[in-house]
C-alpha positions in Angstrom: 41.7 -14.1 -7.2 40.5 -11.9 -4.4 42.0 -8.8 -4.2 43.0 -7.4 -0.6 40.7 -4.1 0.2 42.6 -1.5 -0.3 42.4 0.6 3.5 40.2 3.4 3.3 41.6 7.1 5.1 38.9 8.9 5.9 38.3 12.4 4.0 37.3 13.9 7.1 40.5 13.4 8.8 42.9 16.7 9.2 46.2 16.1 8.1 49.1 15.8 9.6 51.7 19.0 8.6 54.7 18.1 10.9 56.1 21.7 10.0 53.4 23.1 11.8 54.0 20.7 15.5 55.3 23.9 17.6 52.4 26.2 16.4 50.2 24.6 18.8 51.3 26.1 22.1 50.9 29.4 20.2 52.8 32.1 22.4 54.9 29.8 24.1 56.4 28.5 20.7 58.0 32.3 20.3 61.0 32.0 22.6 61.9 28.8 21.0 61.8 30.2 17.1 63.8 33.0 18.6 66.8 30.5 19.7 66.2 28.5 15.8 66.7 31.8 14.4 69.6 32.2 15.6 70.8 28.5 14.9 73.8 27.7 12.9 71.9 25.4 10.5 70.3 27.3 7.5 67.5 24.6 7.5 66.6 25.2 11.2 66.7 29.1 10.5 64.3 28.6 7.1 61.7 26.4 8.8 61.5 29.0 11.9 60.9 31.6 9.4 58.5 30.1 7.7 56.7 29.1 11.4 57.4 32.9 12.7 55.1 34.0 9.8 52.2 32.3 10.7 52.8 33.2 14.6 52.8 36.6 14.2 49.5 37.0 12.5 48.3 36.5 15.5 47.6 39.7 16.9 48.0 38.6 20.7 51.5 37.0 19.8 52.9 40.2 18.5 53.4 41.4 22.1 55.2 38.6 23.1 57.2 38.9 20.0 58.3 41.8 20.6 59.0 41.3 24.3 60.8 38.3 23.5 63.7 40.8 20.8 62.1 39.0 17.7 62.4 41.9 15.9 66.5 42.2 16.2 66.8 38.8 15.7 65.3 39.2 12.4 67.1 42.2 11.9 70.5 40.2 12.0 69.0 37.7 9.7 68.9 40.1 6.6 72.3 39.9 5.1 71.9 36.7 5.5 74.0 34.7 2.9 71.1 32.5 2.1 68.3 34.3 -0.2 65.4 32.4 1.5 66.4 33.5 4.9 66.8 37.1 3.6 63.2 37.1 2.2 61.4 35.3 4.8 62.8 37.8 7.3 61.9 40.7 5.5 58.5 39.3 4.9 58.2 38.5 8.5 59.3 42.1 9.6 56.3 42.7 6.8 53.8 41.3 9.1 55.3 43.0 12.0 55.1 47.1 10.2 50.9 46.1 10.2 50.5 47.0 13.8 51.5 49.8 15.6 53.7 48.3 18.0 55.3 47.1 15.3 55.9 49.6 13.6 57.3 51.7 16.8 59.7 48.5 17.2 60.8 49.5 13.5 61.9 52.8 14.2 63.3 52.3 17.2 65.2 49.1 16.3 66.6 51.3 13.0 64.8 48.5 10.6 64.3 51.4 7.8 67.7 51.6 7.2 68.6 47.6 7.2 65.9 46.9 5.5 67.2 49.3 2.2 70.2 47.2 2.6 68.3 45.1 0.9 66.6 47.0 -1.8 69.8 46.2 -4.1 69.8 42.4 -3.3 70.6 40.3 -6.5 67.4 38.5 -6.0 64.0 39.6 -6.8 61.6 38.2 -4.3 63.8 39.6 -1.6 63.9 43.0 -2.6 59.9 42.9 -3.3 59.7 41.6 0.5 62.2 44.7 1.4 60.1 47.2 0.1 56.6 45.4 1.1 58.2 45.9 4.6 58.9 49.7 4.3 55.8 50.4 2.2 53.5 48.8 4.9 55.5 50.8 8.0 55.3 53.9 6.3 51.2 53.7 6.0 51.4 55.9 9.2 53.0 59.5 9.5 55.4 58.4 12.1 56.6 55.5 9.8 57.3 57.8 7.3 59.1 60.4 9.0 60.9 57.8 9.9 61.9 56.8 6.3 62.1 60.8 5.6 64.5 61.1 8.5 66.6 58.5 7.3 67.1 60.1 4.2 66.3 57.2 2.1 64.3 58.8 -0.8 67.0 59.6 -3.0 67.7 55.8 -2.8 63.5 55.0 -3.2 63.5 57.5 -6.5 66.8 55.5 -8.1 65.4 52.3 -7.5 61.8 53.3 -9.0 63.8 54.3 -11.4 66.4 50.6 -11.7 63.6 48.3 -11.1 61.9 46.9 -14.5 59.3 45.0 -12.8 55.6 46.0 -12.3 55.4 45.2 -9.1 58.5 46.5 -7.8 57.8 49.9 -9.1 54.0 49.6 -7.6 55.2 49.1 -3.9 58.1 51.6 -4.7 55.4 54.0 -5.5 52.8 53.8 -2.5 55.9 54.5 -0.1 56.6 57.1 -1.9 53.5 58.4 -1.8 52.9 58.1 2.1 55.9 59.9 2.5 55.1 62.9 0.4 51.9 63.3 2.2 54.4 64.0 5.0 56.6 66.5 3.4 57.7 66.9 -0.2 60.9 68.9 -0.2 62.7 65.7 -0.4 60.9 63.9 -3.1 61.4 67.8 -5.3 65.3 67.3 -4.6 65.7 63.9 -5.8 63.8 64.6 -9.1 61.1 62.3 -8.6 58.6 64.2 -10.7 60.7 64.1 -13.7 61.1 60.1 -13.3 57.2 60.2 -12.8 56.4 61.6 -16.2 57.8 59.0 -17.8 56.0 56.5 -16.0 52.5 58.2 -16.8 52.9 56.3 -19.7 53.6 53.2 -18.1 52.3 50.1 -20.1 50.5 48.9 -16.3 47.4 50.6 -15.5 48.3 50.7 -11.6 52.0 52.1 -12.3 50.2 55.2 -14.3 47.4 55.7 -11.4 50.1 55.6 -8.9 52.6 57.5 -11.0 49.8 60.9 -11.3 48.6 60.0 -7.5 52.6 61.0 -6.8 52.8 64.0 -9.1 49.9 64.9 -7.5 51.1 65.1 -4.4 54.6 66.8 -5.4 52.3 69.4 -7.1 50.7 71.0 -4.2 53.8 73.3 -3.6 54.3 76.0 -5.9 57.9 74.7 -7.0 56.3 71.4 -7.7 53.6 72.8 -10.4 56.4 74.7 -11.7 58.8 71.9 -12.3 55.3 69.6 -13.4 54.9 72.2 -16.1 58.8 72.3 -17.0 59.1 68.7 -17.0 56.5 68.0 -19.6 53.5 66.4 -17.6 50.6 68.1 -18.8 50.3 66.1 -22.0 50.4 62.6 -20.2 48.4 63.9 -17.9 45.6 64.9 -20.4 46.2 61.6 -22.3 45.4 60.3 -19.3 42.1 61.5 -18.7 40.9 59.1 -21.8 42.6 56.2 -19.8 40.5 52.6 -19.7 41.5 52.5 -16.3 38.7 54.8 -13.7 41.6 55.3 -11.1 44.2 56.5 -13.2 41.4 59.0 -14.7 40.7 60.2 -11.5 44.3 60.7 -9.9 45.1 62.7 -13.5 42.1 64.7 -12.8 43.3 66.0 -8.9 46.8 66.3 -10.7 45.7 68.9 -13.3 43.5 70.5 -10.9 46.6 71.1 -8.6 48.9 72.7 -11.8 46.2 74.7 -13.0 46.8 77.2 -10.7 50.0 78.7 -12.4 48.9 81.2 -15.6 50.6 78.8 -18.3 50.0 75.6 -17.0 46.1 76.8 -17.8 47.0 77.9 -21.7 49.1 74.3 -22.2 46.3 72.6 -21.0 43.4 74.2 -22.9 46.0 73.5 -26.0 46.6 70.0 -25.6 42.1 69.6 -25.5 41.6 68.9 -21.9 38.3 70.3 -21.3 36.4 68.1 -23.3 38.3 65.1 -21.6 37.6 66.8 -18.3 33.7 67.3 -18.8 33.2 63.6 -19.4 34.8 63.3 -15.9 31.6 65.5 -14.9 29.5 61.8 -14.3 32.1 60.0 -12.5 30.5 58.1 -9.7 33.1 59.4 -7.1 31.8 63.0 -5.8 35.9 63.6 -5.1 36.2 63.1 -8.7 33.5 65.4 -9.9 34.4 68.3 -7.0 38.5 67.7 -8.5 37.1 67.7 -12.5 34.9 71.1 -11.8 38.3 72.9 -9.5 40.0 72.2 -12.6 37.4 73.6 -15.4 36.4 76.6 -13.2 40.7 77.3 -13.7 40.3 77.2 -17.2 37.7 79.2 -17.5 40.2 81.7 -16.4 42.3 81.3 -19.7 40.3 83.3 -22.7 40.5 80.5 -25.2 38.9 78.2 -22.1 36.0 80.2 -21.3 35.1 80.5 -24.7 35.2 76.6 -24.9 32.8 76.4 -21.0 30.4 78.8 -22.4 29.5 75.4 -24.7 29.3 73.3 -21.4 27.4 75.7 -19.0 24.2 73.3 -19.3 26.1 70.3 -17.7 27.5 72.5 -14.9 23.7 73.9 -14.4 22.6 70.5 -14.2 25.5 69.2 -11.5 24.7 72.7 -9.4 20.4 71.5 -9.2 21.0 67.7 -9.1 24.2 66.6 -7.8 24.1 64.4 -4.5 27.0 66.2 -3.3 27.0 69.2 -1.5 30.4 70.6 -2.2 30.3 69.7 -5.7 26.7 71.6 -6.4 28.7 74.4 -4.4 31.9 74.4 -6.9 29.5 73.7 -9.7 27.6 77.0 -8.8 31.3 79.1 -8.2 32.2 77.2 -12.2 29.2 78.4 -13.4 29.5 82.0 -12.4 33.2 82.3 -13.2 32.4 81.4 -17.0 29.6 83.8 -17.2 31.3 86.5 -15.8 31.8 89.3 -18.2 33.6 92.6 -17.2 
């Protein structure tokens, strides 16, 4: 028997995503997602969500979203009762905090704050979106004074310190950083360098990196090398100067660098054998590296037992001061050079 042909779709058809009907008039879809978001029906507030997303990464419909109060509307969706509703909104206000309109909206529409609600939600992927939100608003000074202002990195530092996943602690960590760039005084309170040298032995590579990027930062005022020394760091750190990963190498290197400066931060650190580990950090291919690696030697060199161990190493240092591609690093190789040959 003959069988029927079977009808043949072409492949070159595009096909038909009914969720995606409204997207077409672009701009003028905004002020009717704004009225499903704040429908009744959980299913008409999910599916706007999920619509708003794709809007907004538009960078001409931000303006309009923003004229149109998209921002507060999401704001009232956070406690939400249902989790996908909570997440989508937070990962829509996400998209928002990557302009700078946005992220003046944030501050001014006190998102910082309701967004933490969140950070102790009993599900995970809406806390992540929480603190992908506040990590991408505070990428700019004013986005994190605005987190400083609202006195929310006690709470940042306790749930570094809660959160067991990776990828938690990662995002936790670059807002924390951005901050401190901003001012440290805050982060020194809350004791976030003592939680930090626990995680410089993190089993993720990018937890460690980002873990000495922050001590890093917390070390640049006096009371921050102090309580870096007290608090035990200077081993990781040199442990981590053998690390497999190149960025977690190079943020220990700027970190001893900055804690070297005090007398017995020099002598712990010639104990525990970081010059050899920091010399092999001489043929880094980042010239920041190298310029951080020789700032940190040429301090050594000012402990007794570490200039004895330079002298051994002056050929290297000669070698970066004639060849190096760097200007500042054939400069500080020069200054490293003559501070280890000094005799009085």
């Amino acid at each position: 028997a003959n069988k029927m042909a079977a009808p043949r779709v072409s492949a070159n058809l595009p096909l038909y995503d009914p969720s995606k009907s409204s997207l077409a008039f672009g701009n003028r879809a905004l002020p009717k997602l704004n009225r499903e978001l704040q429908s009744s029906d959980v299913a008409v507030r999910q599916q706007a969500l999920l619509l708003l997303a794709d809007v907004l990464h538009k960078r001409e419909n931000l303006v309009t979203a923003l004229k149109e109060g998209i921002p507060a509307s999401l704001k009232q969706l956070l406690p939400d009762k249902n989790a996908t509703v909570r997440q989508r909104s937070a990962h829509a206000l996400g998209i928002i905090a990557q302009h700078a309109l946005g992220r003046l909206a944030f501050l001014e529409s006190g998102l910082l704050p309701a967004l933490s609600q969140l950070f102790s939600d009993e599900d995970k992927a809406v806390r992540l979106s929480a603190h992908c939100a506040v990590e991408m608003c505070c990428r700019t000074s004013e986005g994190a004074k605005g987190l400083l202002e609202a006195g929310l990195i006690p709470l940042c530092v306790e749930k570094l310190s809660q959160e067991t996943d990776t990828e938690l602690k990662d995002v936790i960590l670059s807002t924390l950083h951005w901050c401190f760039l901003v001012e440290t005084s805050q982060g020194l309170a809350a004791n976030t360098i003592q939680l930090c040298a626990s995680l410089l032995k993190h089993k993720d590579a990018s937890v460690r990196s980002k873990a000495a990027q922050v001590t890093f930062d917390l070390s640049l005022p006096l009371e921050g090398k102090e309580v870096c020394y007290s608090c035990g760091c200077i081993p990781a750190l040199v442990e981590l100067l053998s690390d497999q990963d190149k960025d977690t190498r190079a943020q220990a290197t700027a970190s001893l660098m900055s804690i070297a400066v005090i007398t017995k931060a020099k002598h712990t650190m010639v104990e525990q054998g970081a010059i050899p580990l920091l010399t092999a950090q001489l043929e880094h291919t980042s010239s920041e590296v190298r310029l951080n690696t020789i700032k940190a030697l040429t301090l050594l060199a000012e402990a007794p037992k570490g200039k004895g161990e330079l002298r051994a190493q002056l050929e290297k240092l000669k070698a970066l001061v004639n060849t190096d591609t760097s200007d500042m690093v054939r400069k500080a190789a020069s200054r490293a050079v003559e501070v280890i040959t000094w005799t009085p």
